[in-house]
N, C-alpha and C positions, 0 to 999 in steps of 0.2 A: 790651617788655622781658621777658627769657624768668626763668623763675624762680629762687632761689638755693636751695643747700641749706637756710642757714639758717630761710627761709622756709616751708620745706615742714612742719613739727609744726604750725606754727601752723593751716595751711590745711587740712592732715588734722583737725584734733582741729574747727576749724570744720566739716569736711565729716560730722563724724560726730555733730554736734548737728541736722541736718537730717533731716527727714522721709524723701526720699529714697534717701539714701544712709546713716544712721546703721546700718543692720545689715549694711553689708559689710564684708569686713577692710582690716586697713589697708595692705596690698599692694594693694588697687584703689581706695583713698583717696589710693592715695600717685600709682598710675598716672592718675588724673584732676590729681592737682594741679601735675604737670606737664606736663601736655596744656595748659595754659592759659599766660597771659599776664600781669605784671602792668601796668595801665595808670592814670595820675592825671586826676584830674577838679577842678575848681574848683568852688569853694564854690557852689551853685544851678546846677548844672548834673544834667539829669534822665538817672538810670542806664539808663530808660526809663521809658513812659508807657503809662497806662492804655487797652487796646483795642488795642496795638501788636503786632506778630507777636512772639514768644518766639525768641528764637535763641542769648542766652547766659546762663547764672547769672555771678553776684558776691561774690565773699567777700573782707569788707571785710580790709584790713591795717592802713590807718591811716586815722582821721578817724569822720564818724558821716552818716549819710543815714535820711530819716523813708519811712515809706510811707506812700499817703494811698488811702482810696476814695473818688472824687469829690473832693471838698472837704474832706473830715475823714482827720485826722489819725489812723493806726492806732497804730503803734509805731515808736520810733527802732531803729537795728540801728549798732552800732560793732564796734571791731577783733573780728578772731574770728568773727565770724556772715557768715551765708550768705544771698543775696537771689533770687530769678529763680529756683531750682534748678529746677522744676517745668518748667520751656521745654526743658531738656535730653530730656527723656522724653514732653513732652505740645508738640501743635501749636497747640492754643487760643491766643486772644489773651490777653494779659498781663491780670492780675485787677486790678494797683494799679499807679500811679505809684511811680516809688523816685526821691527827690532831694535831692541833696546839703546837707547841715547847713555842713559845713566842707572843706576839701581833704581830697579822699580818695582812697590808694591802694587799690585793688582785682584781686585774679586774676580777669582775666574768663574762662573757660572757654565758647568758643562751641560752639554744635550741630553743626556740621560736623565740630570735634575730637573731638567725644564721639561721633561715629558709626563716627567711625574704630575708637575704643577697642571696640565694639560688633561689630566685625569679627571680635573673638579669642574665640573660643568659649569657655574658660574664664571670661573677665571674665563674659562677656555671661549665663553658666549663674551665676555668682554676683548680678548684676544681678537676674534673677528669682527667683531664692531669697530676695532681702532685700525686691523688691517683693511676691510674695506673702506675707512674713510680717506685711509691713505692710497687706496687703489683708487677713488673718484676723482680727490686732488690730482693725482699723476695723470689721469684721463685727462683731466682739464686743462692739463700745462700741457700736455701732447698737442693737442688738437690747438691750444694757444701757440705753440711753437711754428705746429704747422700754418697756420695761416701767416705768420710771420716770414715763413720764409716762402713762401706763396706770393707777397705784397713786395717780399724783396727781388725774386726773381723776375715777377714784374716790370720792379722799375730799373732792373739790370736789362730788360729786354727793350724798353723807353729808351733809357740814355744810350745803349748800343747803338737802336737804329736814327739818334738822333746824332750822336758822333757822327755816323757814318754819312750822316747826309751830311754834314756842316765840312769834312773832308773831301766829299765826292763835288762840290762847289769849286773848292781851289784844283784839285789835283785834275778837272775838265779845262779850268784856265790853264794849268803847265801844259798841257796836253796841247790844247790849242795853239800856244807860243811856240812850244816845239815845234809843232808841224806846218807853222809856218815859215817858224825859221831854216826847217829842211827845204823850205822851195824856197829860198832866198830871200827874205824879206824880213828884212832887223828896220828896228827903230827904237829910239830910248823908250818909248810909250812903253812901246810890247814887252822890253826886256823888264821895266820896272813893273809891270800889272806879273808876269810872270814871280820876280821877287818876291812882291806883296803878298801874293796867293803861298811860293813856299814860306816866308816868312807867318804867316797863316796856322799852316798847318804844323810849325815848328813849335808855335806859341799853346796852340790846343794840345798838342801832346806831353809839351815838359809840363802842362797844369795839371795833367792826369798825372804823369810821373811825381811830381813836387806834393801834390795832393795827398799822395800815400807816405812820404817821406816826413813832412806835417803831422798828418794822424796818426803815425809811431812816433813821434818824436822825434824823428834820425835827422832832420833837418835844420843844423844848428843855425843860428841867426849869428851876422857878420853886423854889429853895429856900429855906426859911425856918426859923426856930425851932419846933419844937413841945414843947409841954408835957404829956409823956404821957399824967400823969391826965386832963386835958381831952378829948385827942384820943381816948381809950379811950370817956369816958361819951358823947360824942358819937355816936360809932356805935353803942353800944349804944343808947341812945335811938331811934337810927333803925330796928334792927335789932329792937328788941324786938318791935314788933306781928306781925311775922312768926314771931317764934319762938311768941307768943301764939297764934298760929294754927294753928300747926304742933303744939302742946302738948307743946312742948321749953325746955325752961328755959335763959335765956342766964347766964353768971354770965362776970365781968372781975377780971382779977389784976392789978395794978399795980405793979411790981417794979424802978422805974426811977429813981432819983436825977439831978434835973438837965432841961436841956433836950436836944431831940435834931435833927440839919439833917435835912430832905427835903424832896422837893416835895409839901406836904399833900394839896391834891388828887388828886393820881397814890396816894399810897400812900394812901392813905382809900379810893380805889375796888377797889386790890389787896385790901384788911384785908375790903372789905364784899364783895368777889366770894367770897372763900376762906370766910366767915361763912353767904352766902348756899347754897355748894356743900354746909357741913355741914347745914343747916336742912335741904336736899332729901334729903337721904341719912340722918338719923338719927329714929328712932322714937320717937312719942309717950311720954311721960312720960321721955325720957332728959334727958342736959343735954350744952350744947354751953359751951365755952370759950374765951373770949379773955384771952393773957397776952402782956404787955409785958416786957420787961426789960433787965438789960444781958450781954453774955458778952464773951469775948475778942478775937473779933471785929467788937465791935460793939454793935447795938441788936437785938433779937429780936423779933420777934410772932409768936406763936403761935397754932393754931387747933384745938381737941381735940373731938373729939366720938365718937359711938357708933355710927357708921352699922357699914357691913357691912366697911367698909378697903376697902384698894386692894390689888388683887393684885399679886404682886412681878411677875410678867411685864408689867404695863403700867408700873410705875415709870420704867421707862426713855424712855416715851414721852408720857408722863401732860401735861410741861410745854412740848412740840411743838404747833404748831399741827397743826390737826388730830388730832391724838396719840390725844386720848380719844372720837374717830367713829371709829375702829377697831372694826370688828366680833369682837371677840371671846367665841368662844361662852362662856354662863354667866357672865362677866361683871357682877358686882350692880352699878358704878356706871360710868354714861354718861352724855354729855355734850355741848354743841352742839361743843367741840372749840376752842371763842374764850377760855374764862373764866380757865382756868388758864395759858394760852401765855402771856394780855395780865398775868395777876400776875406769871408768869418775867419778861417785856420789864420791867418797871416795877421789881421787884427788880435787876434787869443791868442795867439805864439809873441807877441810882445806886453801881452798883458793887460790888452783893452778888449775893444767889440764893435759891432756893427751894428746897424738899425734903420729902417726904413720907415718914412713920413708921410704923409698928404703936403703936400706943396700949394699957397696959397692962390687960388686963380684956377688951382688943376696940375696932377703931375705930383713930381716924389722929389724926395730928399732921403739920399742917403749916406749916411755920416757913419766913418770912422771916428774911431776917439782912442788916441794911443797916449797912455799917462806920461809922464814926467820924466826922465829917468829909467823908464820901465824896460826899455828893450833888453830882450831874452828873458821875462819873465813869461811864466807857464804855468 
């Protein structure tokens, strides 16, 4: 069935979403779309098949046909879109099956019509004008892809050898415990520094594991009521031996009327990762703080301390995985690059965010904000 006027916009504006042929004008969009034919297919009948010679494209008019590689299922293609185009210009065997959903008309445009078009030395000079511009673009995205995963291997090779040291710390303490305790010599000191250090190393690891359970989604949130003041003294309790050790004073503000939804556990280890970041960063005799409260947005925690802050140039990358193994020279605060991504995912998996400040005096603020009611929104 040869083709109508009516037909022809539609077949053009199809031929100009294609790979192929999207950069040539529409005088040789128009002169290909009536080169071809239109012909109807029955419902499960294969446009063609995977491994097959290439001899015509297809652009659907009516109905919808899927493409598969192998067994799986790619993408559906309905009215308007273009199938096979690649056979017109390349000899290769067909890369996917194409088959029919429902009745469908289709322009088939075979290789022998299109050779002809190929004849007219104008077309044929616009032909390679539109294929090399498409051959520059692909150069470009190569070579952007590749630097991409050049900057990612990188900071997989950063956070590697920074895990491994922040491990190789604790796992010399069990060592050391052990092998004192093989020559007899216990005390609660020794046995609880021993704890501390596997408790340590227990915590780095499930961040890594939770990390990736978060960024798929698979990680559903358990939410419940919490009672701020509880949930406040509670970490500080946990938190304080370290600050004791560090000889940084912790002190807690409680500014919250009421109870509040999340999933305790996830934001408990957010509160005590952002506590723990200030403890490593701020200087003996300073004081670090945790405040609770409520704003308009929400529920707030807080986390203030004295260290050295955060420079504005890494703000941007700070709550990135990876973000803060960025080498940046002179840089006063670094980091294995896990701790602060896994507080963003935990703040965002209930439907808020995170953010970091200048602190008045010197030093950062960094505030959680988890909305109303929000827990398990994503």
């Amino acid at each position: 069935m040869k083709v109508t006027e009516e037909q022809i916009p539609t077949l053009v504006a199809a031929l100009k979403r294609t790979e192929v042929f999207g950069n040539l004008p529409d005088e040789s969009l128009d002169r290909i779309s009536r080169s071809g034919e239109i012909v109807e297919f029955g419902t499960g009948a294969n446009l063609f098949r995977e491994g097959d010679a290439g001899d015509a494209a297809y652009i659907l008019v009516q109905g919808e046909a899927s493409v598969f590689r192998g067994r799986q299922k790619v993408v559906t293609r309905g009215p308007g879109e273009c199938v096979g185009e690649i056979a017109l210009i390349d000899d290769c065997p067909r890369s996917a099956t194409v088959r029919t959903d429902t009745n469908v008309v289709a322009l088939v445009i075979r290789s022998t019509a299109f050779d002809q078009l190929l004849l007219d030395a104008p077309f044929t000079r616009r032909m390679l004008v539109a294929l090399s511009g498409k051959i520059r673009e692909g150069d470009s995205l190569l070579w952007e892809a590749i630097e991409q995963l050049r900057q990612v291997q990188a900071l997989k090779d950063d956070l590697f050898s920074l895990i491994v040291h922040d491990l190789r710390t604790p796992l010399t303490s069990i060592k050391a415990v052990v092998d004192l305790m093989a020559e007899g010599h216990t005390s609660k000191e020794l046995l609880a520094n021993g704890k501390r250090s596997a408790a340590y190393m227990q915590t780095l690891l499930s961040d890594v594991l939770d990390i990736r359970l978060l960024e798929e989604g698979e990680l559903p949130l358990e939410p419940s009521s919490i009672d701020p003041t509880e949930f406040v003294s509670s970490i500080v309790e946990l938190i304080e031996q370290h600050a004791r050790e560090r000889k940084v004073v912790l002190r807690s503000v409680v500014d919250h009327a009421g109870m509040m939804l999340a999933d305790r556990k996830l934001l408990r280890r957010a509160v005590e990762n952002l506590l723990m970041n200030a403890l490593k960063y701020s200087p003996a005799g300073s004081e670090v703080e945790l405040r609770i409260g409520t704003c308009s947005d929400g529920t707030y925690l807080e986390v203030l301390d004295r260290g050295p802050g955060v420079p504005v140039a890494l703000r941007g990358n700070l709550f990135k995985k990876f973000g803060s193994v960025e080498k940046v020279q002179g840089s006063p605060r670094r980091g294995h690059g896990l701790g602060l991504h896994f507080v963003a995912l935990i703040a965002r998996s209930h439907g808020g965010d995170v953010n970091v400040s200048d602190r008045e005096e010197g030093g950062s603020v960094f505030r959680i904000v988890i909305p109303m009611g929000a827990a398990g929104a994503r």
